[in-house]
C-alpha positions, -999 to 999 in steps of 0.1 A, spaced: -840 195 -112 -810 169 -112 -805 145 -84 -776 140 -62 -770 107 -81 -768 124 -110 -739 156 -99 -717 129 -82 -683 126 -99 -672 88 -111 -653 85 -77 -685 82 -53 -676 82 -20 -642 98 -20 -629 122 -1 -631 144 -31 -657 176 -36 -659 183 -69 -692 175 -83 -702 176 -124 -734 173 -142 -741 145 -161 -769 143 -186 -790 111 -187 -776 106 -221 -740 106 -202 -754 76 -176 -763 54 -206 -739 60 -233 -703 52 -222 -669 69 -239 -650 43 -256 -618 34 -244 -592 53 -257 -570 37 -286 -536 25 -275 -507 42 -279 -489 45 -313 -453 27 -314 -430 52 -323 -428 36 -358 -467 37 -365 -466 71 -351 -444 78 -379 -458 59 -406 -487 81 -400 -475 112 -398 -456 108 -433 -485 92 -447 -503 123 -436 -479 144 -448 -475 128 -488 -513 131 -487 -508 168 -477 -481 174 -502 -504 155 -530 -537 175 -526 -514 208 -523 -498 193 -559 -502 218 -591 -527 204 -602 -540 178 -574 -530 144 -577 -558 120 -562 -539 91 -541 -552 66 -570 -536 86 -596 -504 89 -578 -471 74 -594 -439 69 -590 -426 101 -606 -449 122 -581 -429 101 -552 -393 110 -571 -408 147 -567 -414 145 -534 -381 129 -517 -368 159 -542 -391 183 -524 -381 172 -495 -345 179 -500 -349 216 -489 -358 206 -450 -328 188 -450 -300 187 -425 -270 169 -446 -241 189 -457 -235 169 -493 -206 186 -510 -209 191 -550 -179 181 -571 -160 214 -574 -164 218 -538 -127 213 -520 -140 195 -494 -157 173 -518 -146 137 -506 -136 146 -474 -147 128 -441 -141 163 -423 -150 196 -431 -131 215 -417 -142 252 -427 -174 268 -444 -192 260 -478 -222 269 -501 -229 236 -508 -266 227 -503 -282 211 -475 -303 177 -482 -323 150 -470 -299 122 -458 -298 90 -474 -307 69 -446 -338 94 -439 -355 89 -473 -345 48 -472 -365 43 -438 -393 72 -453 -398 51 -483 -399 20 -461 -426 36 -439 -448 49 -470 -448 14 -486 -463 0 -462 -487 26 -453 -498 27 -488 -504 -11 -486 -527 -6 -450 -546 19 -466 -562 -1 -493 -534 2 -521 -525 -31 -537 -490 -43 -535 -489 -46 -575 -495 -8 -581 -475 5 -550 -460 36 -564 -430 35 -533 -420 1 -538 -414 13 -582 -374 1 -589 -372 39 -603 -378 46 -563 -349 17 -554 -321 34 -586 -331 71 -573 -321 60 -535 -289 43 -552 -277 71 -569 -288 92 -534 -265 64 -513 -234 67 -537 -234 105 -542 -237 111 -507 -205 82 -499 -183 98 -527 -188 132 -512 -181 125 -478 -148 101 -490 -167 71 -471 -175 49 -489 -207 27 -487 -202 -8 -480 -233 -37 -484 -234 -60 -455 -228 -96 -471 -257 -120 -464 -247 -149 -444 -258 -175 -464 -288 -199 -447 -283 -237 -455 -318 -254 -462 -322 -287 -458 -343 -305 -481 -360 -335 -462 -370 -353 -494 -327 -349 -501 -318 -363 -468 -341 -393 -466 -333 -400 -504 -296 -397 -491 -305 -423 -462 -322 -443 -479 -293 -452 -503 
């Protein structure tokens, strides 16, 4: 038989009536805390991680995460195309080049290059947090960096806007041993 004590909810003594039963091995084993929430970003990271895992394991044949290479990330971002939401015209298209489209095409749908930038971005370091070295890192491959490239300026030349690198302001250091070897002149 259980004991008053022991069917009283967590908030003794208020006005509420609801009652559970709690086991002895509830009294001395507490629930730990719940984990913090996610930042949009780590939500993310993890939820691509989870998916290349997914899309690994489902490979023909499986690929084990330590035998995963570049070319089985070149197949993916490819893979991925078919989910995508970007209108990229092909060559022969005539809207091909075009900043407006201004009537219907059969050209294909793909992953946008910005997407698949900020994708590889999030599996590179995911792969790094989950015990990968930064030497082997199949994401961070320059085959990875050309494929994005070519992605970038196919996308530009067939939407006629052209893509255009941000210039680096360039960040004057100041060598103390310079200065005080000037000053000291």
């Amino acid at each position: 038989m259980m004991s008053s004590e022991q069917r009283r909810e967590v908030g003794e003594g208020s006005s509420s009536s609801t009652t559970s039963t709690l086991t002895p091995f509830d009294h001395h084993h507490q629930l730990s805390p719940p984990q913090p929430q996610l930042s949009r970003y780590e939500s993310q990271k993890r939820r691509d991680w989870n998916t290349f895992g997914q899309y690994l394991k489902n490979h023909k044949p499986p690929v084990p995460l330590s035998q995963c290479n570049y070319n089985h990330v070149l197949e993916f971002l490819r893979y991925l195309d078919q989910f995508g939401k970007t209108k990229v015209h092909l060559n022969g298209c005539v809207f091909f080049g075009q900043v407006e489209q201004v009537g219907p095409c059969t050209c294909p749908l793909k992953q946008a290059w910005g997407s698949l930038d900020a994708l590889i971005g999030r599996l590179r370091a995911a792969y790094e947090e989950n015990g990968g070295l930064q030497e082997t890192n199949p994401f961070a491959n320059s085959a990875i960096r050309i494929y994005l490239r070519e992605v970038r300026d196919s996308q530009a030349k067939a939407r006629g806007i052209p893509y255009k690198k941000k210039k680096k302001r360039r960040k004057i250091q100041i060598n103390a041993n310079n200065n005080n070897e000037a000053n000291s002149s």
